[in-house]
N, C-alpha and C positions, 0 to 999 in steps of 0.2 A: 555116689552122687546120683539124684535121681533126674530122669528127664525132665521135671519143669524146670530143674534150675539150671542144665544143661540147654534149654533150649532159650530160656530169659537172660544166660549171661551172652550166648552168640545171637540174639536180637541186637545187645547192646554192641555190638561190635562192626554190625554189616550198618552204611550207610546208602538208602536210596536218594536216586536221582531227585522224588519229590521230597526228602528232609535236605539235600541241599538248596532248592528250590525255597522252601520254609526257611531257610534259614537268611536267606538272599532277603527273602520279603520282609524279614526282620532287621534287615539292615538298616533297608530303604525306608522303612517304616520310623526307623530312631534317628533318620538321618536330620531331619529339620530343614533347615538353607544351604547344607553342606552338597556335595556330591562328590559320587564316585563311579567310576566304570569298566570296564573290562576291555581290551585293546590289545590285540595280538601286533601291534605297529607302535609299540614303546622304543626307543633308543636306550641299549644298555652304557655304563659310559666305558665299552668298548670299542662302540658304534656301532651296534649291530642290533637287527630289530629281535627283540623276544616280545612274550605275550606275558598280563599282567592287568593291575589293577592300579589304575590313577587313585587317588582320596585328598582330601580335603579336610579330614580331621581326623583326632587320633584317635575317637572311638571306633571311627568306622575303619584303622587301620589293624584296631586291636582286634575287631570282633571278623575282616576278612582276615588276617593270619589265623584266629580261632580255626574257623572253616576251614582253611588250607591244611592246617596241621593235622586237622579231624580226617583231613582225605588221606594226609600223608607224602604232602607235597609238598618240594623242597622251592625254597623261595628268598630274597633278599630284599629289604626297602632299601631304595635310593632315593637321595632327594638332588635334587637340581638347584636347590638354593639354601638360603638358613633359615629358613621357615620350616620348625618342626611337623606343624601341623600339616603342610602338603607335601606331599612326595608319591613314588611307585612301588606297588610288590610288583619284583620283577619275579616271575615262575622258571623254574628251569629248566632247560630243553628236554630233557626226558619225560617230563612231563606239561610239555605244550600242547598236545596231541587232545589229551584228557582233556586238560583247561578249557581250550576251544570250543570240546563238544557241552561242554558242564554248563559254563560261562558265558558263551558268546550272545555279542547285542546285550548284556544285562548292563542296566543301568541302575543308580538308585530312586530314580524320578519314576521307575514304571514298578509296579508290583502284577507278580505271575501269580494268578489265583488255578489252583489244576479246577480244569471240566471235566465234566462227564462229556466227550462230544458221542458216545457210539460209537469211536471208532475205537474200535481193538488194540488197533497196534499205538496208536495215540494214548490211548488211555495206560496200557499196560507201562509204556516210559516212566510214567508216574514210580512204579515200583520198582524196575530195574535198580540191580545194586551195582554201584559205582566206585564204590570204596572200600575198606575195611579198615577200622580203627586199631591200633598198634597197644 
């Protein structure tokens, strides 16, 4: 095997902080009048709080489980009522830690566009790798 295609099939495999980011912004972007958001203060129905993602329809539950899987994180929808269309991914404690720092404050009403601010360690986040695809 030669190194280009050792180095193009482990591109495909590491996931940075700014493709998660992209991919958020694609959400929010297909979302229409739906929303969705991320909240470490969900009730599991154990009663205990975990962290996760509210939604409001089913694409936007289909394409945040996408993203989750993509990181490799373990997760459940619960609904609270019979209405398919809204419910919670609830994340799993071993990986709440992650979620938090990935996800937190996102909404699908806002889109995070990356700057250039000059600052270094701002900037560099952008490409921090966060994941690895399975």
């Amino acid at each position: 095997m030669n190194k280009k295609e050792t180095f193009n099939r482990g591109t495909k495999q590491v996931i940075t902080y700014g493709q998660v980011i992209s991919q958020l912004n694609n959400i929010a972007k297909q979302s229409g009048n739906d929303d969705a958001y991320f909240s470490s203060n969900l009730i599991s129905p154990e009663n205990k709080k975990v962290a996760g993602f509210k939604f409001s329809s089913i694409q936007q539950r289909a394409s945040l489980c996408e993203l989750l899987e993509l990181l490799g994180m373990r997760f459940y929808t619960h609904y609270k009522n019979l209405d398919p269309h809204v419910g919670e991914l609830h994340i799993a404690p071993e990986h709440t830690e992650m979620a938090k720092k990935l996800f937190d404050n996102w909404c699908s009403w806002v889109i995070i566009e990356p700057k250039i601010t000059g600052n270094k360690e701002l900037d560099s986040q952008w490409f921090e790798i966060v994941g690895h695809s399975r």
